[in-house]
N, C-alpha and C positions, 0 to 999 in steps of 0.2 A: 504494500500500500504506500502509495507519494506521504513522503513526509507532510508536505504542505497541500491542504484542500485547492483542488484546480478552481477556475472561476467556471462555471459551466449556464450558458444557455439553454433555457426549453424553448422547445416550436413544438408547439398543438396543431395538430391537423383538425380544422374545424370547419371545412369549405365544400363538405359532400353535403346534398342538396338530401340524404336519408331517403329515397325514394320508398324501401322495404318498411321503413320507420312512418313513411310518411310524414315525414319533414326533416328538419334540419337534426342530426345527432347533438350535434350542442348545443339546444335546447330542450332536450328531454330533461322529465323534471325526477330528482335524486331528492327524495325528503325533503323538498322543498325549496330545494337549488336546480340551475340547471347544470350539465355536464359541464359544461366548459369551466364555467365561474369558480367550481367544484377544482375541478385541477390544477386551475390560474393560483387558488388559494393555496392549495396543498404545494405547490412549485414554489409560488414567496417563500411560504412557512417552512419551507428547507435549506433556501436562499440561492434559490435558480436566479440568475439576474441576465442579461431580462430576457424575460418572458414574453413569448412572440406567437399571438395565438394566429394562424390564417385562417383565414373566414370569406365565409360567401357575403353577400349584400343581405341577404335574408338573416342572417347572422351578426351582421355588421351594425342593421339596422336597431335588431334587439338587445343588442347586450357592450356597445359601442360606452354607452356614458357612464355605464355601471365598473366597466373594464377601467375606464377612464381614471374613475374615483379610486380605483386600488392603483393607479400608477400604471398601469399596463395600456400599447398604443396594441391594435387591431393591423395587421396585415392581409388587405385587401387580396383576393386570386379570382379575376375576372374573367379564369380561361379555366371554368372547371373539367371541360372535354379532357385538358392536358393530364389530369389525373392528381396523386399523391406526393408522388417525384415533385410535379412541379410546382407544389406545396413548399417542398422541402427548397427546394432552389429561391422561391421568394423570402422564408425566413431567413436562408444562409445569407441575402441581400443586406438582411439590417443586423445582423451581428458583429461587433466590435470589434477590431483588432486584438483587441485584449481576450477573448474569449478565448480559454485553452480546450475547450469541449460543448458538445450539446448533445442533451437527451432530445428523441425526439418520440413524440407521443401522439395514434391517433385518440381523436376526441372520445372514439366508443369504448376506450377503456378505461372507463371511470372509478373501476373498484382498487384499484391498484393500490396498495398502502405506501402511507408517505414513510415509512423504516423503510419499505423496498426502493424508494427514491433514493432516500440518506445512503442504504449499502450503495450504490451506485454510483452518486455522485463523491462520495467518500473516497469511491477506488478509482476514478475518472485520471486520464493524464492523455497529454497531448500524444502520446506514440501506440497508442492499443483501440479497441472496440471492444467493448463492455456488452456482452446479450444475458439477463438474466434467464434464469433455468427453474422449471419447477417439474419434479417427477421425472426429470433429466430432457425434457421438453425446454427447449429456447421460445421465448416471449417477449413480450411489449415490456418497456420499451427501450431500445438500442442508446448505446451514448457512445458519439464517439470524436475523438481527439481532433485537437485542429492539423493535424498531419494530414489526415484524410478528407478535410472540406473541398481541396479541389477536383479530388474525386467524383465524391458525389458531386459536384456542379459536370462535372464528365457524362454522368450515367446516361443511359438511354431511358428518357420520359416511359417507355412501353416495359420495361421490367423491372425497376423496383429495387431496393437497397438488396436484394442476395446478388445481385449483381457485384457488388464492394466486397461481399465474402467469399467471395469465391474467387476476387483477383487478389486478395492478401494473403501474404504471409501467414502459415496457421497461427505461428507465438505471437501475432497482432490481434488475435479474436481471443480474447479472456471469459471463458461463461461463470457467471455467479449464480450459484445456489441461492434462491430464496424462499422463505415460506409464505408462500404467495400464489394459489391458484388463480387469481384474479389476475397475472398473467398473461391467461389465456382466453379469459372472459370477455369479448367484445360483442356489443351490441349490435345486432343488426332486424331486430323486428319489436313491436311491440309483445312478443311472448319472451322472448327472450330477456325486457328490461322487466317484465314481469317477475319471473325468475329471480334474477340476481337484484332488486329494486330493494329486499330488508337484509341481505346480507351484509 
């Protein structure tokens, strides 16, 4: 583990339009929050700086001033055809020089406990990729070192971060053990936030 805590950015993928959900995933309501607000908070309270949620305009529209008051600016993605990737390329836009790392998170995995952030960001450092593990299963969500940000600005929009694992070095990919099924939990219908909605 680095002696000294890295400084690490989140990017929320917040900008899928939930069609299965029938609307937006970051706006489903968790005990009376919605998902996003829910993770934005759990990312401060760990000391992700900063935090970069991308968002659709329907998304932008709801939760823009509310974001605002906790300090957090909205990253607009008006090309949601491009996909997730190109999620990920408009937060890497506003991230800091200073940033030695970022988690990145989509929005429908809202159960994920904030210890499973801490171990994460704890072990974070500019030269690896961090995938936690649960039941020897790799899960949400990925953090990884500013060595590889121009990478991912490399990747091909149509396949998605295994593309990065699969062109590094294996002693670059570190999996962490957590106790943490939620993991694996992603939302994608109203039965399913049914399900995990009191857990």
């Amino acid at each position: 583990m680095p002696d000294k805590r890295c400084r690490v950015a989140g990017i929320i993928l917040a900008a899928g339009m939930g069609t299965r959900m029938g609307g937006p995933k970051a706006l489903i309501q968790l005990n009376g929050e919605t998902a996003l607000l829910r993770l934005c908070r759990q990312m401060q309270n760990i000391g992700l700086d900063p935090i970069l949620p991308v968002v659709n305009e329907t998304v932008e529209t709801e939760l823009s001033e509310q974001l605002s008051a906790m300090g957090i600016s909205t990253v607009l993605n008006e090309d949601l055809d491009l996909g997730p990737l190109h999620s990920i390329h408009l937060g890497l836009e506003r991230i800091p020089d200073s940033t030695q790392a970022m988690m990145i998170l989509p929005v429908d995995f809202p159960r994920i406990r904030s210890t499973t952030f801490s171990t994460l960001i704890n072990a974070a450092s500019e030269d690896r990729i961090l995938l936690p593990t649960h039941g020897g299963r790799r899960g949400h969500p990925p953090v990884m070192g500013r060595e590889f940000f121009d990478q991912v600005r490399g990747l091909d929009l149509d396949g998605g971060l295994r593309q990065l694992y699969r062109e590094v070095a294996d002693d670059q990919i570190v999996e962490l053990a957590v106790d943490d099924p939620a993991i694996h939990w992603n939302v994608n219908t109203a039965s399913d936030l049914e399900r995990f909605k009191w857990i």
